[in-house]
N, C-alpha and C positions, 0 to 999 in steps of 0.2 A: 509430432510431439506426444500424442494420446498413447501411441504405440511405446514410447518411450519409458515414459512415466508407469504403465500399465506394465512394462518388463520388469518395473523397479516394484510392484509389487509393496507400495508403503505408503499409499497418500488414495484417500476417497476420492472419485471419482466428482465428486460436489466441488471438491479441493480446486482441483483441475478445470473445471469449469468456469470456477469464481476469476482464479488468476489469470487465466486466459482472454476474460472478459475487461477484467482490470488493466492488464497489461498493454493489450489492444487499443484499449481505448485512452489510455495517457499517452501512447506511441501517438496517435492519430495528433493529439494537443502538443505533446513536449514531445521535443527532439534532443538527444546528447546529455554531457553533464554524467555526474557521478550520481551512481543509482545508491539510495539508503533506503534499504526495507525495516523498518523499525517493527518490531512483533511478527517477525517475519516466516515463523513456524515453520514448513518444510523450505523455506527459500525459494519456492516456484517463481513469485511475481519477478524477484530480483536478477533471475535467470531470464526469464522472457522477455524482461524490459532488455538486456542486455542482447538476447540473440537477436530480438527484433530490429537494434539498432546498433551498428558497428562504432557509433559516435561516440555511445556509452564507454569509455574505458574500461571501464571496472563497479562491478557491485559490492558492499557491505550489507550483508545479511543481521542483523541483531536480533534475539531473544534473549528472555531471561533462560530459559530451557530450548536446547536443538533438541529438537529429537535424532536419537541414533540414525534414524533411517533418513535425515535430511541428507548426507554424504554419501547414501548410497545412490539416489536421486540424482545429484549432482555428480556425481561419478558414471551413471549411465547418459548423461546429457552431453558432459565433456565426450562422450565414448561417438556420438550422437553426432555431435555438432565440437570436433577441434579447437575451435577457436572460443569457446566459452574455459577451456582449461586454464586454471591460473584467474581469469578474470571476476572471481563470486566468490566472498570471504564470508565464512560463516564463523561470527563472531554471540559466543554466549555472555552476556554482561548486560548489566541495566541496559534501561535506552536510554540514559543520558551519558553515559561511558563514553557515546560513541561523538565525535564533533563533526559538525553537520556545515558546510561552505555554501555562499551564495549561488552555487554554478550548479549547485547538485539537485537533483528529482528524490524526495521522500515521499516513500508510498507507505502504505499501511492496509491490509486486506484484513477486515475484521478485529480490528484492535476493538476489544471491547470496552463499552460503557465510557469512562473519564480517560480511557488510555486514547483514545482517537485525539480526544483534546490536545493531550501532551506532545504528542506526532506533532499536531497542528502548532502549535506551542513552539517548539522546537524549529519547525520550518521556518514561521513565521519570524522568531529570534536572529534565525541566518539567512533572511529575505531568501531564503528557495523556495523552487517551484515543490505544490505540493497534491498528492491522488491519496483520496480513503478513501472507504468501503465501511462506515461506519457500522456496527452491529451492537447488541445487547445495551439497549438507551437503558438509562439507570435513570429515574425521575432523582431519586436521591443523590446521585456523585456528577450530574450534567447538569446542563441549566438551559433550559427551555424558552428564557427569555418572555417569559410573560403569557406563553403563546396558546398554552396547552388549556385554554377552555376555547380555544377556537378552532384547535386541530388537535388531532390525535401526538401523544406525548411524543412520541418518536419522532416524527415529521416535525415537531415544535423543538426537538433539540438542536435536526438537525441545519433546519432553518436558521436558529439562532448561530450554528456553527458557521453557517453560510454567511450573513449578517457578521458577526465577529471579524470572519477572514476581510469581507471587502470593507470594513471600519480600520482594518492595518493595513492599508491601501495596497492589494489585492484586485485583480480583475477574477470572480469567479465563476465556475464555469459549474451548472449542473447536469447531471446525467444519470438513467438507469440502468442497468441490466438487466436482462429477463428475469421475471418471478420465477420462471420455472424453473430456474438454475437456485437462486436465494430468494427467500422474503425479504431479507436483509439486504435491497438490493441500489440503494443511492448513491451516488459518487459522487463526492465533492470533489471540482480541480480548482487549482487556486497557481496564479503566478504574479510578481508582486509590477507593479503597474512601471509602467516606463521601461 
């Protein structure tokens, strides 16, 4: 995969690490179902969720902006691995454009600040199974829940976020990533109970 991406010459090496970490680690939780990368910037996660699992049919990549060099990535991956051709739609439109089904996995790698929320928001609306990687906590546009003279703001949002999901009855699941990959480095998984 490194060798891959590294051919394709358009994604940080950080990039690469994060989705790899993310992707792994919701495979390990969730299995199948239709993949929705919501802010899903080069499409990495929505690609490995899919090569990792043949169950996956298909991914929907959404940004407001692809960048040019996400289809070039995806084009050396299809070149890579066959059977991702066809199956990873890179779709640029809001993220709510996109409609989201109970069966499906919505990820999200770094949606910043209030946008993690709306992923979550949005999963939770179509009782689907849900993975972020929350980054840039905004004290201003999140909500902390009360929390943040008792923990650092960040950790008090994301806590709150956690608290939120299993209050819409949710079983969820926390996890980290190595610092050494992100500081930004928490995972919330969330799948909705029963």
């Amino acid at each position: 995969m490194a060798r891959v991406v590294c051919e394709a010459q358009c994604l940080p090496r950080k990039e690469l690490y994060e989705s790899w970490e993310v992707a792994r680690r919701a495979r390990r939780r969730f299995r199948g179902g239709r993949v929705i990368d919501l802010a899903c910037g080069h499409a990495l996660v929505a690609q490995l969720l899919v090569l990792l699992d043949d169950r996956s049919p298909s991914a929907i990549a959404v940004d407001v902006r692809i960048p040019a060099s996400a289809r070039t990535l995806a084009d050396g991956l299809a070149r890579a691995w066959p059977r991702l051709a066809g199956r990873v739609e890179l779709v640029e439109s809001a993220l709510d454009a996109v409609p989201i089904e109970a069966g499906d996995l919505v990820v999200s790698a770094h949606a910043c600040g209030a946008l993690t929320d709306r992923v979550l928001a949005r999963a939770v609306a179509a009782r689907a199974r849900v993975v972020v990687l929350p980054c840039c906590h905004d004290a201003a546009t999140c909500d902390a829940g009360g929390l943040a003279g008792w923990m650092d703001e960040a950790l008090a949002i994301d806590a709150t976020r956690a608290a939120r999901l299993r209050a819409s009855g949710y079983v969820v699941h926390t996890q980290t990533i190595p610092a050494e990959i992100t500081p930004k480095n928490r995972l919330l998984l969330g799948a909705p109970e029963g």
